[in-house]
C-alpha positions in Angstrom: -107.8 -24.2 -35.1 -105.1 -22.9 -37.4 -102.7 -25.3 -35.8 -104.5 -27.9 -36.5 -105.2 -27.5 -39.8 -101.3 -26.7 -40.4 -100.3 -29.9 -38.8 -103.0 -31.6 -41.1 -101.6 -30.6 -44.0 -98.2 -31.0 -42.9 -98.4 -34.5 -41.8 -100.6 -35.8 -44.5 -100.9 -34.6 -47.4 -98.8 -35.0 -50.2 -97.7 -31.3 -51.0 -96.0 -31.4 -47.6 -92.0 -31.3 -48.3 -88.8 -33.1 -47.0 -88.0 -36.8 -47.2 -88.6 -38.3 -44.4 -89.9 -35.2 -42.2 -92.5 -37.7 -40.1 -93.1 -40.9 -39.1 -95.7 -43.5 -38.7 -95.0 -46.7 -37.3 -97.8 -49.0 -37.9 -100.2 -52.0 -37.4 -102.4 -53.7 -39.6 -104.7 -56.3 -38.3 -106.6 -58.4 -41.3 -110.5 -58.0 -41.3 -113.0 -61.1 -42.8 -116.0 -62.6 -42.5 -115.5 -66.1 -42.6 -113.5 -66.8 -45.9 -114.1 -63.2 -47.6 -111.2 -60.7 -47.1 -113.5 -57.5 -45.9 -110.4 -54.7 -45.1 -107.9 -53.8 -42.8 -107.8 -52.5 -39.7 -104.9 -50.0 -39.1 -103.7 -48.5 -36.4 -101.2 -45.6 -37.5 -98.9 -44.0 -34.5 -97.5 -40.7 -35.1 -94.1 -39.6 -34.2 -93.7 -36.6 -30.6 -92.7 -33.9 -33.5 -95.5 -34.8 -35.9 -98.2 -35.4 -33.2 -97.6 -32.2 -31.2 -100.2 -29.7 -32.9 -102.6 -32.3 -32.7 -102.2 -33.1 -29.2 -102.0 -29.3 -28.5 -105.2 -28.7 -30.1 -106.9 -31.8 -28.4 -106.0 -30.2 -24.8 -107.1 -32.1 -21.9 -110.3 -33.1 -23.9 -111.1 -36.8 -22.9 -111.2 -39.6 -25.7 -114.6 -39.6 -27.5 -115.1 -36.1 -26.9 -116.4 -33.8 -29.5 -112.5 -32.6 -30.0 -111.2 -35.7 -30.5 -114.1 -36.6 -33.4 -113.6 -33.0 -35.0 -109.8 -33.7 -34.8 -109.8 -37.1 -36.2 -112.3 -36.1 -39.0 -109.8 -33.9 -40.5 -107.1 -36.2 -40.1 -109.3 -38.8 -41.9 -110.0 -36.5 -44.8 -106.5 -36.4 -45.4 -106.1 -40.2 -45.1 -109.1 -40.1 -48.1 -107.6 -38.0 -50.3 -104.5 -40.0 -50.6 -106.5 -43.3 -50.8 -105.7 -44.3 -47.6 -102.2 -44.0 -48.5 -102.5 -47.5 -49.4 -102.2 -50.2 -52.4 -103.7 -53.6 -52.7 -103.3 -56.0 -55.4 -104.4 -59.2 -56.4 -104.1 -61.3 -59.7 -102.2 -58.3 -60.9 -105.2 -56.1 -60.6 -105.6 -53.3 -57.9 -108.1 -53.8 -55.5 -110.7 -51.0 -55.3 -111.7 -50.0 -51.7 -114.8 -48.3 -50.3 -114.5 -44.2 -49.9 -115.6 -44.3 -46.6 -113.9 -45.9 -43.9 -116.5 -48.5 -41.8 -114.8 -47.1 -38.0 -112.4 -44.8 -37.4 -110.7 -42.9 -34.3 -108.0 -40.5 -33.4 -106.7 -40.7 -29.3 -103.3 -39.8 -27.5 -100.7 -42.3 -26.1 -97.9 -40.9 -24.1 -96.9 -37.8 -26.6 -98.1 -39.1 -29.6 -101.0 -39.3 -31.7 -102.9 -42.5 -32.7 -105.1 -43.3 -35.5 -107.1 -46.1 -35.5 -109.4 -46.8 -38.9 -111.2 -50.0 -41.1 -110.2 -50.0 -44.6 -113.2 -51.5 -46.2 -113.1 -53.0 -49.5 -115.7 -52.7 -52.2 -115.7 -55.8 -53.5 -114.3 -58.7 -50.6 -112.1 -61.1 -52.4 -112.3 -64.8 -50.9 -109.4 -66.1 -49.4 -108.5 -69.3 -50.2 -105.8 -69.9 -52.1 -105.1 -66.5 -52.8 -102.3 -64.3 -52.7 -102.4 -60.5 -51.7 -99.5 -57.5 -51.8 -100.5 -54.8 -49.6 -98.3 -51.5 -49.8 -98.8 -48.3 -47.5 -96.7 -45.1 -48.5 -96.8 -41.6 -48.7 -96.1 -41.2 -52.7 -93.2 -38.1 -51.8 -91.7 -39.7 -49.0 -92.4 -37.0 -46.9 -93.9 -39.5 -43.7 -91.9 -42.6 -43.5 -94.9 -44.8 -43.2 -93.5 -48.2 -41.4 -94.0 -51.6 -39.6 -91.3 -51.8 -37.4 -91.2 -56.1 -37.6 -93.6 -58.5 -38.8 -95.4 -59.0 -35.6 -97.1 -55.5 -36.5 -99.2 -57.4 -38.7 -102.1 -59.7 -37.1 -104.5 -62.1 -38.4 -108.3 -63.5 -36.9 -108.0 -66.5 -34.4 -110.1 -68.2 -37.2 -107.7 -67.6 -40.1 -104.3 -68.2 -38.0 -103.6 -72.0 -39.3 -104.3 -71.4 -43.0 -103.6 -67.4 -43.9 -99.9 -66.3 -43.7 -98.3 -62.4 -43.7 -94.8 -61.7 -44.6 -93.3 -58.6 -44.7 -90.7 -57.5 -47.0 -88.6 -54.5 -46.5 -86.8 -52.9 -49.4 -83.2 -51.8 -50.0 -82.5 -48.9 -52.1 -78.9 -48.3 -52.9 -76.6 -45.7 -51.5 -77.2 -43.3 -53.7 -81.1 -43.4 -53.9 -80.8 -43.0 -49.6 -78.6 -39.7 -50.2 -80.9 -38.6 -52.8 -83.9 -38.4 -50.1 -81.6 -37.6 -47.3 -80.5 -34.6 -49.3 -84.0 -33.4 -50.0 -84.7 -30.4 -47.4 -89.0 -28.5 -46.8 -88.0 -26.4 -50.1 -87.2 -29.7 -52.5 -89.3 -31.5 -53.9 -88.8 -35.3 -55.3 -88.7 -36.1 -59.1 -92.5 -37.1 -59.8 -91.0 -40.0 -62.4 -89.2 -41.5 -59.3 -91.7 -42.4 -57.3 -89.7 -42.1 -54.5 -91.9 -43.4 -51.7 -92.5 -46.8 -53.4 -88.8 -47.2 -53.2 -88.8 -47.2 -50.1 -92.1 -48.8 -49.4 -92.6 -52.5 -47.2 -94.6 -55.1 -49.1 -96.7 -57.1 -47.2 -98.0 -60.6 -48.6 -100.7 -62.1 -47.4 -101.4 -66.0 -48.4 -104.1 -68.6 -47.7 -104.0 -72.0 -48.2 
C-alpha cells in the first residue's frame, strides 16, 4: 500500500508541490429537498498520470469491492482535511458544511480515477431568492481543479425553471500565469498569494 498512500498525498493534499502537477475536471450536480439547498454532489475525474497509483493499487478488484472502499476512504480523508477543497458563500457569510460526507465512492473509467461524493451542508439555506458563489480549489495550485464548460454543472428537474448556474472563469495576467508555470516539485507558492484562488472558477447559483 505504499503507492497508494504516496499518490494520496501527492494528489491531494496541500503540501504536494508544482503548479499545476494534476488535474481534476469536474461536475457538480445541486442537491435539495424541495426549496432547501441540502449540498452538492461532485463527481471529481482525475487525470491518466494522477490516477495511475490508484488504479494500480485497485487491480482488477470489481467496483464495490473491499479495495475500492479502502481506496476511496483514504482518498476522502484527504478531501476532509482540505474541506472538501471547496468554498460556499452566501449574504457574504461562509457556509459551514457537515464533516462528513452523506455518500461517497471511488471507481475507474477508462485510465482514470473517479470520485463521486455529497457535500452536505450543516445548516440548508432556502432557495428562493437567493444567491450563492461556490468555489473549488486546491489553495497551492498544485491540482488544477476544473469545470471544463457550464454544462458540468446540473440542477433537479424540480428546480430547472426557477434556479440558475453560471460559471465564471478567471483571467490572471501574463505574469501571474508565468509565475505558476515557473513553479517546479521543489517551489513552493507565496502563502500571501493565494495562488489557487486566482485561478479558481466561480460558480453562481440563483433562484428566483
Amino acid at each position: 500500500m505504499k503507492r497508494t498512500r504516496f499518490a494520496l498525498l501527492m494528489v491531494l493534499s496541500p503540501a504536494a508541490l508544482a503548479h499545476p502537477h494534476s488535474f481534476i475536471d469536474m461536475k457538480t450536480e445541486l442537491v435539495a429537498k424541495e426549496d432547501t439547498f441540502t449540498g452538492l454532489k461532485m463527481t471529481w475525474t482525475m487525470d491518466e498520470i494522477t490516477s495511475a497509483d490508484l488504479l494500480y493499487d485497485a487491480g482488477q478488484a470489481k467496483p464495490g469491492s473491499v479495495v475500492w472502499k479502502k481506496l476511496a476512504a483514504g482518498v476522502m480523508a484527504n478531501v476532509l482535511g482540505q474541506h472538501y477543497f471547496s468554498e460556499i458563500w452566501h449574504n457574504q457569510q461562509r457556509v459551514k458544511f457537515l464533516n462528513l460526507p452523506t455518500e461517497y465512492n471511488l471507481s475507474r473509467n477508462g485510465h482514470k480515477a473517479v470520485l463521486e461524493f455529497i457535500l452536505p451542508l450543516a445548516e440548508p439555506p432556502v432557495l428562493t431568492g437567493q444567491r450563492f458563489e461556490i468555489l473549488t480549489f486546491d489553495p497551492t495550485y498544485f491540482v488544477d481543479m476544473f469545470y471544463d464548460n457550464a454544462r458540468a454543472l446540473t440542477l433537479p428537474p424540480a428546480l430547472q425553471q426557477r434556479c440558475k448556474f453560471t460559471l465564471n472563469t478567471p483571467k490572471p495576467n501574463d505574469s501571474l500565469k508565468q509565475y505558476a508555470l515557473s513553479l517546479d516539485k521543489a517551489d513552493a507558492p507565496a502563502e500571501e498569494l493565494d495562488l489557487g484562488r486566482q485561478f479558481a472558477q466561480t460558480v453562481i447559483l440563483t433562484c428566483q
